[in-house]
TORGURO-145068 format. One line per 2 residues: for each residue x, y, z of N, C-alpha, C. Coordinates in steps of 0.2 Angstrom, whole numbers, plus 5000, padded with zeros to 4 digits. Atoms other than C-alpha are relative to their C-alpha. Layout:
! residues N
X/Y/Z/X/Y/Z/X/Y/Z | ...
***
This chain:
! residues 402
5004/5006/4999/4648/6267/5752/5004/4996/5006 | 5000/5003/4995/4649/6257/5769/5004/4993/4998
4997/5006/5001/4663/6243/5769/4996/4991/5001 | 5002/5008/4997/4656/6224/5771/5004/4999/5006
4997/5005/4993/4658/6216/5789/5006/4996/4997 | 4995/5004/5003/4674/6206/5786/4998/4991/5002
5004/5007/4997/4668/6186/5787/5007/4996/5001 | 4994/5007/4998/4680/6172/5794/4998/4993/4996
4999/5006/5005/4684/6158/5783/5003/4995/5004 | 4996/5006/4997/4691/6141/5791/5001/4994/4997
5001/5007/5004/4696/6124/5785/5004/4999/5004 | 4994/5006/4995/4704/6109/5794/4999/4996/4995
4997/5007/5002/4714/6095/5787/5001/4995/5006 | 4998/5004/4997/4712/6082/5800/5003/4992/4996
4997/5009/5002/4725/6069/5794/5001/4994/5004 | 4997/5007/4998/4732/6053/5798/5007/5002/5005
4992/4999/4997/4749/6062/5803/4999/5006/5004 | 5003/4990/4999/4743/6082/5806/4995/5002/5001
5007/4996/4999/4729/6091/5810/5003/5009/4998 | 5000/4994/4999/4729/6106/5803/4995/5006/4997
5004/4993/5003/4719/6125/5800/5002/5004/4997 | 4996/4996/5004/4720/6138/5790/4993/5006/5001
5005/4996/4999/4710/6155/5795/5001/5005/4994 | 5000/4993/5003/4705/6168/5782/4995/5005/5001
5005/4995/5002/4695/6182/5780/4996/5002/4994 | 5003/4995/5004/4683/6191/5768/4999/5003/5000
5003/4994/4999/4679/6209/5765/5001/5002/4992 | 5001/4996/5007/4672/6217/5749/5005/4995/4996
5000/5006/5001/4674/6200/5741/5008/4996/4998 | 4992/5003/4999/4694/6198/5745/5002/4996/5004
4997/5005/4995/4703/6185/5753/5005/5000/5004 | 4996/4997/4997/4715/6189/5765/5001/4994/5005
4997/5006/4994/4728/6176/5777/4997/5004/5006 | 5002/5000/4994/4723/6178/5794/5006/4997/5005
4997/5002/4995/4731/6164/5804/5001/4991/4997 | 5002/5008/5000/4736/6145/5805/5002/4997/5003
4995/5003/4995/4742/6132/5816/4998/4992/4999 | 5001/5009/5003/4742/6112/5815/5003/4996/5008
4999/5005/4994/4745/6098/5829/5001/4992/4997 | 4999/5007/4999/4750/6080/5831/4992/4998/4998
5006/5004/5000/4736/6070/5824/4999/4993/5004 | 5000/5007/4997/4729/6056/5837/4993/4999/4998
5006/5001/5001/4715/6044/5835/4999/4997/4994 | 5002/5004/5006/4717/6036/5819/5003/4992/4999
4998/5007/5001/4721/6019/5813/5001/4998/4995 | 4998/5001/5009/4727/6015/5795/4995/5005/4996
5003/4997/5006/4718/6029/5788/4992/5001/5004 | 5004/5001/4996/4703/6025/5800/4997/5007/5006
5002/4994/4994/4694/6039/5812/4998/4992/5006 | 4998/5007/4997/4697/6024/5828/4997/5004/5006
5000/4996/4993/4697/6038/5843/4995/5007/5000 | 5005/4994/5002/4683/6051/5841/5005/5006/5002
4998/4995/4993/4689/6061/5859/5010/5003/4998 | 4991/4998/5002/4708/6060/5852/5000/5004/4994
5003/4995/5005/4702/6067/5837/4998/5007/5000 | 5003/4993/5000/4693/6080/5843/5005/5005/5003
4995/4997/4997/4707/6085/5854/5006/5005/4995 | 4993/4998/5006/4721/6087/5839/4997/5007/4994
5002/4996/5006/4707/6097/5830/5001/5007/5005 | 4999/4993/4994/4705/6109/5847/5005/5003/5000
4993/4996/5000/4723/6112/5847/5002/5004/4993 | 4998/4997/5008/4726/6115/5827/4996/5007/5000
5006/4992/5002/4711/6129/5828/5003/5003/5005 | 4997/4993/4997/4718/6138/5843/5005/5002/5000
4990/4996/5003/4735/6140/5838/4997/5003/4995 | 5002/4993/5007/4726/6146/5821/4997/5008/5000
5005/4993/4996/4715/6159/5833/5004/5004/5000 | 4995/4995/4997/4729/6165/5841/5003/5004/4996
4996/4996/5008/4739/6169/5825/4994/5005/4996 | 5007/4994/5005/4721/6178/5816/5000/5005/5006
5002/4995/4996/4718/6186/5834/4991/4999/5001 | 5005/5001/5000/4701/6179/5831/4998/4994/5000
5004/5009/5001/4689/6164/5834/4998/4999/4998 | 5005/5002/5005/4680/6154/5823/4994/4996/5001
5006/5004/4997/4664/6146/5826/4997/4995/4997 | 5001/5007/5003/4664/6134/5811/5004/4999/4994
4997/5001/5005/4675/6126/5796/4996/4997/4996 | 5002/5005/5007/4673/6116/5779/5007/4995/5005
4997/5005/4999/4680/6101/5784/5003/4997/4994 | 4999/5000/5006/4692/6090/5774/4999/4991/5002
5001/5006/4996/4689/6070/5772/5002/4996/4993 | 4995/5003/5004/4700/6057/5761/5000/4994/5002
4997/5007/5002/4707/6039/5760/4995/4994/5001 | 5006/5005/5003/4698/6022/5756/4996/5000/5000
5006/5000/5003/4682/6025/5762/4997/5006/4996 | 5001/4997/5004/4680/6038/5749/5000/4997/4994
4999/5002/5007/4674/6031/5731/4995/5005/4996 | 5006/4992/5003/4667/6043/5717/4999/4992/4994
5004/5002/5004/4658/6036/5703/4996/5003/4995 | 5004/4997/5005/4648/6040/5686/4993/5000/5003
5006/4999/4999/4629/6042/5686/4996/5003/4992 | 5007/4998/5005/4614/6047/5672/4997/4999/5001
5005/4999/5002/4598/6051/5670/4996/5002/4996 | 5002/4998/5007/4586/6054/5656/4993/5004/5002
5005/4995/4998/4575/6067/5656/4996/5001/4995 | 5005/5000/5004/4560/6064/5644/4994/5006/4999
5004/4996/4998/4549/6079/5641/4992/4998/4996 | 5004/4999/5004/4537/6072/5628/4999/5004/4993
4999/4997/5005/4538/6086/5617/5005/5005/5000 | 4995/4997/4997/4551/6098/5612/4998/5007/5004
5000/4995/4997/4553/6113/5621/5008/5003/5002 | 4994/4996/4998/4566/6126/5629/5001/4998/5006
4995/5004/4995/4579/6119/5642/5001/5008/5004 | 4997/4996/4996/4579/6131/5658/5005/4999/5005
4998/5002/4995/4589/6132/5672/4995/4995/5005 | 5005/5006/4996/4574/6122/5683/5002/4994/4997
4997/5009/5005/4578/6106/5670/5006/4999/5001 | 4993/5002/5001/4596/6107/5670/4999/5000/5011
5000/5000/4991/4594/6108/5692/4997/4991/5001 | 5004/5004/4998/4582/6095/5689/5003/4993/5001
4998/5008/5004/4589/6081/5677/5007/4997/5004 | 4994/4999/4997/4606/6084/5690/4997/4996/5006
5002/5005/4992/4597/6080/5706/4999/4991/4998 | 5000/5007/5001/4589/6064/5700/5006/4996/4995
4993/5003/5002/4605/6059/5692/5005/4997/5005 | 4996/5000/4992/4611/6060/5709/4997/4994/5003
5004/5004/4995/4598/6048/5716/5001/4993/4999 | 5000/5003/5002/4607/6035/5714/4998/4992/5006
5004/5003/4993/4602/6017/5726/5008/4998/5002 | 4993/5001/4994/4619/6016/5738/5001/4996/5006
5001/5005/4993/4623/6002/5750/4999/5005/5004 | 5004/4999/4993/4616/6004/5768/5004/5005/5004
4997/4997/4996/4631/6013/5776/5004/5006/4995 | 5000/4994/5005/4634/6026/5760/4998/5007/5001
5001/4994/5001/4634/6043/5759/5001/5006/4998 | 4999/4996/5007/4632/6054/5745/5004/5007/5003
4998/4995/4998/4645/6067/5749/5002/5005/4995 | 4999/4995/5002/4648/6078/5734/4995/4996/4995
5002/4999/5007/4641/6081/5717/5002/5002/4994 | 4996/4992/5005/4650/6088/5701/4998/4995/4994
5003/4998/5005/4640/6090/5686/5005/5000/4995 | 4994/5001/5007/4650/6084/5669/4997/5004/4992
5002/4996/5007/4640/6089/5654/4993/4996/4999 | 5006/5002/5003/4623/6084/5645/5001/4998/4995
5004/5002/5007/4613/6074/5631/4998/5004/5000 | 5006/4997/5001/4604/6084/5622/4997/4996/4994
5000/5005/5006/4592/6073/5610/5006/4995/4999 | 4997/5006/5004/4605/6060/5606/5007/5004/4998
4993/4995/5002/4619/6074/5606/5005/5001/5005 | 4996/5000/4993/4633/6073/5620/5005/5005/4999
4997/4993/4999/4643/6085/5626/5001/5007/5001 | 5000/4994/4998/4636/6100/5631/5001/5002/5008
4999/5001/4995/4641/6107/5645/4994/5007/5006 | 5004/4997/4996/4628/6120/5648/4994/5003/4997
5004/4998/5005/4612/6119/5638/4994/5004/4999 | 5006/4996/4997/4600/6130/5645/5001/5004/4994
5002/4998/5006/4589/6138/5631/5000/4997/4994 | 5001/5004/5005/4592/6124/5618/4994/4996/5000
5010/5006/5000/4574/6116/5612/5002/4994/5000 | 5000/5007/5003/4575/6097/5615/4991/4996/5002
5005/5004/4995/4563/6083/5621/5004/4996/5004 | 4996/5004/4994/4576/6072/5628/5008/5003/5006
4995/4996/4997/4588/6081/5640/5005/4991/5008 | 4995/5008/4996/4602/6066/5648/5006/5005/5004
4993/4997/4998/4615/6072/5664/5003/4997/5002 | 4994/5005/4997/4631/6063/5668/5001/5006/5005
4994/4997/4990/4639/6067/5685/5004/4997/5002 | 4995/5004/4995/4652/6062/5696/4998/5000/5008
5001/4999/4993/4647/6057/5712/5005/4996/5006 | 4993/4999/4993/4660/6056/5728/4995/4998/5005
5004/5005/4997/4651/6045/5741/5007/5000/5007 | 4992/5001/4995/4661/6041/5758/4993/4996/5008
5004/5006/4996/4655/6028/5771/4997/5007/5008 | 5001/4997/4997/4643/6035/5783/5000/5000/5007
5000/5000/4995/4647/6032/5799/5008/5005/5002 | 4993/4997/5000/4665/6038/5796/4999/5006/5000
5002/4992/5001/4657/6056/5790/4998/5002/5007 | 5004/4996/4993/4647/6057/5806/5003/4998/5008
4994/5000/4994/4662/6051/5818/5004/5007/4999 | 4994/4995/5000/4674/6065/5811/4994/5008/5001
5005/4992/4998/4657/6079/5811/5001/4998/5007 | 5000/4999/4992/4655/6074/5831/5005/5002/5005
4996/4998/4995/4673/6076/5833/5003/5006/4998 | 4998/4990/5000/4674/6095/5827/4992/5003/5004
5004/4995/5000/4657/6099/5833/5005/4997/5012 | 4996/4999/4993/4667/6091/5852/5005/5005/5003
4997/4997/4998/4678/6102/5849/5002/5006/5000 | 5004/4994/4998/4666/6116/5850/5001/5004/4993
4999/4997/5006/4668/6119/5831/4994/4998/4994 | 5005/5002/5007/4652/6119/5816/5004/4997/4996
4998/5001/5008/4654/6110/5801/4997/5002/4993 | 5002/4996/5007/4650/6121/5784/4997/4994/4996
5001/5008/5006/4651/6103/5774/5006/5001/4999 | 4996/5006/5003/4663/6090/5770/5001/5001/4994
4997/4999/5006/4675/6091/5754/5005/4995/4999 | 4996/5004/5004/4684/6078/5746/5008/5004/5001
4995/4998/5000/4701/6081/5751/5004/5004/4992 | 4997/4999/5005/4711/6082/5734/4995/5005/4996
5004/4992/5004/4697/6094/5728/5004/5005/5004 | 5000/4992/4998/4700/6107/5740/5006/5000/4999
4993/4996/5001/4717/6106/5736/5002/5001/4992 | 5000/4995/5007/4714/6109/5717/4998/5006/5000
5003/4991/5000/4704/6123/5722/5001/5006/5003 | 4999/4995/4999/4716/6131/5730/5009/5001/4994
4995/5001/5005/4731/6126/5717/5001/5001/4994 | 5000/5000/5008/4724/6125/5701/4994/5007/4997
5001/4995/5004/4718/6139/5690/4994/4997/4996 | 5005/5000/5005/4701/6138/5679/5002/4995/4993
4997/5005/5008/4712/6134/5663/5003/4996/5000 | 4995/5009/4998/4723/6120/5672/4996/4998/5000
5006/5005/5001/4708/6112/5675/4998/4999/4995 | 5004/5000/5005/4701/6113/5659/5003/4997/4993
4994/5002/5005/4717/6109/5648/4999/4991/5001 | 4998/5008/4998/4716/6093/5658/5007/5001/5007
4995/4998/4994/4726/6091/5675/4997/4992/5005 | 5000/5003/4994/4728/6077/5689/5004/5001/5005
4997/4999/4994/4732/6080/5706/4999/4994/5005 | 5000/5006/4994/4738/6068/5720/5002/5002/5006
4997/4997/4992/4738/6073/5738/4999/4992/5004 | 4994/5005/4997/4750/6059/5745/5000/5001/5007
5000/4997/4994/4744/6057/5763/5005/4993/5003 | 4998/5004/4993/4750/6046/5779/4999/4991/4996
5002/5005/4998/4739/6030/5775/4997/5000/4989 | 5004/5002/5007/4731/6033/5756/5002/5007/4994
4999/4995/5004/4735/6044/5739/4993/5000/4997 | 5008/4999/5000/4717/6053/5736/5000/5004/4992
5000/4999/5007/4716/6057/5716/4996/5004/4997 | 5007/4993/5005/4706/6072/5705/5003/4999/4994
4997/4997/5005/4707/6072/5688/4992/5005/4995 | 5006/4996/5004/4699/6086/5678/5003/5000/4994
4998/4998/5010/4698/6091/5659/4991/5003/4999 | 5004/4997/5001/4686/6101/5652/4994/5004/5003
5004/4995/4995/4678/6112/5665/4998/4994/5006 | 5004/5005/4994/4673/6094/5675/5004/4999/5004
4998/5004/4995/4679/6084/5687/4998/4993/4998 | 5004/5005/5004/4679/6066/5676/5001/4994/5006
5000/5006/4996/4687/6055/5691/5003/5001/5008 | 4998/4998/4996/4690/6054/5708/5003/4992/5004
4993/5008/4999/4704/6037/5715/5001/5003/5004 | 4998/5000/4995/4707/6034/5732/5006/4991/4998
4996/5007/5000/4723/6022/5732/5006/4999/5006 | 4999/5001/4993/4729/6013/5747/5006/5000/4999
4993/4999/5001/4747/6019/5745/4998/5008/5005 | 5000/4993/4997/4753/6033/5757/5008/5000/5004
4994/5000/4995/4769/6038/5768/5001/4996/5004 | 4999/5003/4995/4768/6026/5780/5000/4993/4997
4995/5003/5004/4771/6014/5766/5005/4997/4999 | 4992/4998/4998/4786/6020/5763/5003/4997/5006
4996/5000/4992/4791/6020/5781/5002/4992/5001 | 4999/5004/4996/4785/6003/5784/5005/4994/4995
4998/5001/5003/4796/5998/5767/5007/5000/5004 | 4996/4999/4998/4809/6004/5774/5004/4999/5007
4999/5004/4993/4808/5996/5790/5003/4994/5000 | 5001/5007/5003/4806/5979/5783/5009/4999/4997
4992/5000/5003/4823/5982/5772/5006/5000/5004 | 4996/4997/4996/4835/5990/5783/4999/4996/5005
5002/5002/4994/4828/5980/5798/5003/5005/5008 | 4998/4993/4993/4827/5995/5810/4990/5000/5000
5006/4996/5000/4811/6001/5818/4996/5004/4997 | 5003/4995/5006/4798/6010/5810/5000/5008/5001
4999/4994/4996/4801/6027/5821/5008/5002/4996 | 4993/4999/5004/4821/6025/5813/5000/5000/4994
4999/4999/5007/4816/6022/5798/4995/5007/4996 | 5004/4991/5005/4802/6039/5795/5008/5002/5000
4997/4995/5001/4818/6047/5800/5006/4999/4995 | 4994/5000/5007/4831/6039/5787/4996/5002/4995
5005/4996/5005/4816/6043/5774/5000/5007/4999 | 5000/4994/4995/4814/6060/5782/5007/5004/4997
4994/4997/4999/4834/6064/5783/5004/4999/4993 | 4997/5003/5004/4841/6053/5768/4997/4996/4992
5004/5001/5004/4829/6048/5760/5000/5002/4991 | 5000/4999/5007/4827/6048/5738/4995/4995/4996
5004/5005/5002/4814/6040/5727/5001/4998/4992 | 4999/5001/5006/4823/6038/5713/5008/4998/5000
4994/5004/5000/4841/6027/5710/5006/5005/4999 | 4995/4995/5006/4846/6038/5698/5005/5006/5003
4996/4990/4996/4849/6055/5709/5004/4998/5006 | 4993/5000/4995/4858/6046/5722/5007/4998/4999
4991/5001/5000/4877/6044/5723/5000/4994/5001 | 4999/5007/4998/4883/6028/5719/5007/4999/5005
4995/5001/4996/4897/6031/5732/4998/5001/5009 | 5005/4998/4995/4885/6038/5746/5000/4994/5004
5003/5003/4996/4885/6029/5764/4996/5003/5005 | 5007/4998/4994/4871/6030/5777/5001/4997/5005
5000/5003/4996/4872/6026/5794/4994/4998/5002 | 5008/5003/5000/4859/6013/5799/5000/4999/5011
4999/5001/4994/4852/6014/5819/5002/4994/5002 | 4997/5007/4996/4858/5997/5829/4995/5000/5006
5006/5000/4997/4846/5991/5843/5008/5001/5008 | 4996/4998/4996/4856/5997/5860/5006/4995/5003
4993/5001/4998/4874/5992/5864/5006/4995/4996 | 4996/5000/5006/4878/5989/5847/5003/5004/4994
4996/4995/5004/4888/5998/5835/4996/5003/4993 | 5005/4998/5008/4879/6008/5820/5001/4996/4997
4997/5004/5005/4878/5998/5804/5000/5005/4994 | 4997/4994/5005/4883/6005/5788/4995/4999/4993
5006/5003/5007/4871/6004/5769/5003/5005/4996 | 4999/4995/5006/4874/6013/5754/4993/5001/4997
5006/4996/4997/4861/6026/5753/4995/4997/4992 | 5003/5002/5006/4857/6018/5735/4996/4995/5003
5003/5003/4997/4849/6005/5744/4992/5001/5005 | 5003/4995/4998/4839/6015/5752/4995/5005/4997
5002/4995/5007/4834/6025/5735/4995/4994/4999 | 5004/5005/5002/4829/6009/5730/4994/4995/5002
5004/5002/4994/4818/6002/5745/4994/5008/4995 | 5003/4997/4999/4809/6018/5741/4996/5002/4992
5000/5000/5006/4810/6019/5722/4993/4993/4996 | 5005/5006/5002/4799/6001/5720/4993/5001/5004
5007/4998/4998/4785/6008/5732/4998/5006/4996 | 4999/4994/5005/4785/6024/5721/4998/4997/4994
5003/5000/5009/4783/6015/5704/4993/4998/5002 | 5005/5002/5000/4770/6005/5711/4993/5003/5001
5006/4998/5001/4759/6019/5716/5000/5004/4995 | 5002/4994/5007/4762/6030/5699/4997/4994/4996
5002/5005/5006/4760/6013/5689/4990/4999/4999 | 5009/4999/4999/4741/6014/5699/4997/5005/4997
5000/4993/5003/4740/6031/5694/4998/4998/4994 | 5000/5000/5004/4743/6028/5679/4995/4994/4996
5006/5006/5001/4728/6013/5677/4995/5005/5001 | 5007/4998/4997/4716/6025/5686/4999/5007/4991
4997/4995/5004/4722/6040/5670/4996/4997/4994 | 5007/5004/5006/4715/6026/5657/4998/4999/5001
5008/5002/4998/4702/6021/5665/4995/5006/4999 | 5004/4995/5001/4695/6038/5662/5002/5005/4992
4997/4998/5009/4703/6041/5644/5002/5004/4999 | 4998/4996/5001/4715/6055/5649/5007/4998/5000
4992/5002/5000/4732/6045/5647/5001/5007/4993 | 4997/4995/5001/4734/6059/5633/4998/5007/4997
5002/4996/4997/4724/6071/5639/5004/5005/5004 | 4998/4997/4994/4734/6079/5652/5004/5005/4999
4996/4995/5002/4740/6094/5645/5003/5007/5006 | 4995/4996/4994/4744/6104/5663/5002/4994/5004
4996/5003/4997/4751/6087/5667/4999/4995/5008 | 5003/5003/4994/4750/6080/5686/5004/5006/5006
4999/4997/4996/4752/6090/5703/5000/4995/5006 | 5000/5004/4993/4757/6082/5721/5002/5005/5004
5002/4999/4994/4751/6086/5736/5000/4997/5007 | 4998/5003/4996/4753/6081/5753/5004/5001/5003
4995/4999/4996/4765/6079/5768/5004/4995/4996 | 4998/5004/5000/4768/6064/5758/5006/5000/4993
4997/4999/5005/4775/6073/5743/5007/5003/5000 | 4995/4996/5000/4788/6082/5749/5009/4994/4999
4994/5008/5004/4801/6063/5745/5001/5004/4997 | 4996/4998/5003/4816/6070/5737/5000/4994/4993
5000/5009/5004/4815/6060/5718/4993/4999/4999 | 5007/5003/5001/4795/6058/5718/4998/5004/4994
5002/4997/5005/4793/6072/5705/5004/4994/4994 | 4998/5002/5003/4806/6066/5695/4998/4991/4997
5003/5011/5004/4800/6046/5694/4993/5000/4999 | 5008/5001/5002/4782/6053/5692/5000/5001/4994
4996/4997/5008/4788/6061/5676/5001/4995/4995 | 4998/5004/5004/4795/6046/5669/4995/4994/5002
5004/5008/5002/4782/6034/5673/4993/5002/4996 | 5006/4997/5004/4767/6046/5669/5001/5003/4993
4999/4997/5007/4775/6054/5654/4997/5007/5000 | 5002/4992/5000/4769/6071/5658/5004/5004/5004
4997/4995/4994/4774/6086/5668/4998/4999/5004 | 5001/5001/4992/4775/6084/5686/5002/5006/5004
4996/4997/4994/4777/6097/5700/4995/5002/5005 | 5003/4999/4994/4771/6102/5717/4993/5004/4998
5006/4995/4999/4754/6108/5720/5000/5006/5006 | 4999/4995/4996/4758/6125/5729/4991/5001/4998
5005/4993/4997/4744/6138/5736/5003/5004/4992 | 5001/4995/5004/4741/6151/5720/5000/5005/5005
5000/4998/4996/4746/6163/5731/4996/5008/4995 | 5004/4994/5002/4739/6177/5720/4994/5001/5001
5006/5000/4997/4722/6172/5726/4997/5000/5007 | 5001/5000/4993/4724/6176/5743/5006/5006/5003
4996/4994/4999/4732/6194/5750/5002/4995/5006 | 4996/5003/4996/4747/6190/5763/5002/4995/5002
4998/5008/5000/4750/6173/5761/5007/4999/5003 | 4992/5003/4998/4765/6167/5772/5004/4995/4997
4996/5007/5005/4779/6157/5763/4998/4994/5003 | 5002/5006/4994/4774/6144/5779/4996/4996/4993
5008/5003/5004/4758/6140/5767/5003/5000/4994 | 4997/5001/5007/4769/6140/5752/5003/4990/4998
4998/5004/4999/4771/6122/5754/4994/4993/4998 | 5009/5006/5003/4760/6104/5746/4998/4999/5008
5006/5001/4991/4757/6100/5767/4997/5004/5000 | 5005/4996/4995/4747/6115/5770/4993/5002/4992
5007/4997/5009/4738/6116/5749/4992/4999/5004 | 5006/5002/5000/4722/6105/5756/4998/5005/5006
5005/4996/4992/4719/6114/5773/4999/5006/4997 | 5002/4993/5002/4721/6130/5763/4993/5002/4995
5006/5000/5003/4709/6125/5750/4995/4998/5004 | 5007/5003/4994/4696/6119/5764/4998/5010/5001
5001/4995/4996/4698/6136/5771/4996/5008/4994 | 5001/4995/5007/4697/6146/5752/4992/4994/4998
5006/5003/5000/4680/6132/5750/4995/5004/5004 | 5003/4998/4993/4673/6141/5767/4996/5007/4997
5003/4992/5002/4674/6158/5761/4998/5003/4992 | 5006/5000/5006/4665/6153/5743/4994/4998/5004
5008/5002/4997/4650/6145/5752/4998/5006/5004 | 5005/4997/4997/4648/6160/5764/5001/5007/4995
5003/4997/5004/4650/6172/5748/4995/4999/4998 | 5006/5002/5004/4637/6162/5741/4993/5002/5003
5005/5000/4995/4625/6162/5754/4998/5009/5000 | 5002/4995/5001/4626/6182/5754/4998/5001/4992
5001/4999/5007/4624/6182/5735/4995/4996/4997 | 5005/5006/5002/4609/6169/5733/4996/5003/4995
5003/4998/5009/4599/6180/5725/5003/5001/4994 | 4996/5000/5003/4610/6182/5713/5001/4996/4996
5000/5009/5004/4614/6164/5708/4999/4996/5003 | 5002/5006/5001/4603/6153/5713/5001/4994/4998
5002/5007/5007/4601/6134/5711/5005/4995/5004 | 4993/5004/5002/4612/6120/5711/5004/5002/4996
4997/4997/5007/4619/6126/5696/5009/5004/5002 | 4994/4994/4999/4629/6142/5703/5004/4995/5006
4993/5002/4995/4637/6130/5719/5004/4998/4997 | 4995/5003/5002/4642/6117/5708/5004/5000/4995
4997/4999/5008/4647/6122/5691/5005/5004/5004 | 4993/4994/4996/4666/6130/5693/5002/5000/4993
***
């Protein structure tokens, strides 16, 4: 039997701080590294797409460094897209049939779309869909009722929505820089879907991918996807926290963060000094690095304390039996696991790449900076499985059920 063409997968993370790619492969339905490469991100503005031309530039450079390393070009990615103007939301609909009868897949496709239709301010745009479970008759809960006889069939959903002008600034500035867009994904998804395992998700699980400008939030349980929180807390926070205190520049203080940096009291030395820059032709000054802990320490509770609002608010405060996972450039703060632990009350630890689902994974990529680019790029090469497998499974159903 004749091997499968091997297909190229790609995903970019255009951030606030980094631009980065992640090239894979497919052959004979395996995932295999290829290549990756990342750039200085310009163009943005607290979180904002501000520079189209700067943007597309930083995207042009991250993909050819990625080519380089595969040895091969790519002609299109899954894009990834995060902070405030992303809000996800509930939705239903009720699906009256009149009398009873048997639930197909058609019904279940159906009662989902119109679930979806919901009426969205003028600048909206409906950017995902994930399907929670059914009424059946007056019976809640199910999560896949195709073949039970009702007359009333009701779908809740989670809809992921993101301002439209924003979407169709960041498509113009990958199709500038001579690259397709697959579809757009909710950042902190694609980085569950390259992190988290079927049965973390389903135990219950929240992930926080910790950028520049915003912390972009997932929380699953039971096969779904219940809630999706963009909260205006991010690295650059920190920094400017840290600016403020200290009274050093903002550039001096990423690097004390950066060098010296701790987000927890407790783990620094209470004997620990730090040198603090001085402005030119003055002598360093001196701080103890507790001080420092501490600056870093009170922006840290305040966005777990968020967290943990947005955790009740969808009724999984103790739910969370795989706990929470941090992602991001913004996660790698010495101290953030630990003080998430003690505010959230569950297990905390890095959301690495599941490298078992991906052949030749570089340690590089073993890292929460590179999770979401790699789940963008592992999103890629599900939709062009999909695509060859239509006949197969059909629908809405087979994209979005996972």
């Amino acid at each position: 039997m004749n091997k499968r063409k091997a297909i190229l997968a790609a995903g970019v993370d255009a951030g606030s701080s980094r631009t980065r790619c992640v090239i894979l492969s497919v052959e004979d339905e395996r995932v295999r590294y290829l290549g990756h490469g990342e750039h200085v991100s310009r163009g943005w503005i607290k979180g904002r797409l501000a520079d189209q031309q700067s943007v597309a530039e930083s995207v042009r450079w991250a993909v050819r460094s990625a080519e380089q390393a595969a040895g091969q070009p790519v002609e299109s990615a899954v894009i990834g897209l995060g902070g405030p103007g992303v809000v996800g939301g509930s939705a239903r609909w009720p699906y009256e049939f009149g009398r009873p009868r048997k639930l197909d897949t058609a019904d279940l496709e159906y009662a989902i779309r119109r679930a979806s239709r919901v009426q969205m301010e003028e600048d909206r745009l409906l950017l995902q869909v994930f399907p929670q479970d059914f009424t059946v008759d007056g019976r809640a809960g199910f999560r896949n009722p195709k073949g039970m006889t009702a007359e009333l069939l009701e779908a809740h959903v989670h809809l992921v929505t993101a301002s439209a002008q924003e979407h169709q600034c960041l498509v113009n500035a990958l199709h500038s820089a001579s690259l397709g867009v697959e579809e757009t994904v909710f950042e902190p998804m694609a980085a569950a879907y390259a992190a988290l395992r079927w049965e973390e998700r389903r135990q219950g699980v929240v992930l926080l991918d910790i950028g520049m400008q915003s912390t972009d939030v997932v929380v699953y349980h039971g096969d779904s996807l219940l809630s999706t929180v963009s909260i205006p807390i991010g690295g650059e926070q920190f920094t400017n926290d840290v600016a403020y205190g200290l009274t050093v520049a903002p550039e001096e203080a990423e690097q004390l963060k950066l060098q010296v940096g701790c987000a927890m009291v407790d783990l620094t030395s209470a004997k620990s000094i730090i040198e603090i820059p001085s402005p030119e032709g003055r002598p360093p000054r001196e701080a103890m690095r507790r001080d420092l802990s501490l600056i870093l320490q009170v922006r840290a509770e305040e966005l777990f304390e968020k967290l943990r609002e947005a955790i009740d608010d969808c009724g999984m405060t103790q739910q969370l039996l795989q706990g929470a996972l941090l992602t991001g450039g913004g996660s790698r703060l010495p101290g953030l696991l630990e003080l998430a632990e003690r505010v959230l009350g569950c297990p905390v630890r890095p959301a690495m790449v599941d490298a078992d689902g991906i052949a030749d994974l570089p340690e590089t990529l073993e890292d929460p900076a590179w999770t979401t680019a790699t789940g963008l790029a592992m999103y890629s090469a599900r939709i062009r499985l999909k695509k060859e497998s239509t006949k197969r499974a059909p629908g809405l159903l087979g994209l979005v059920f996972r």
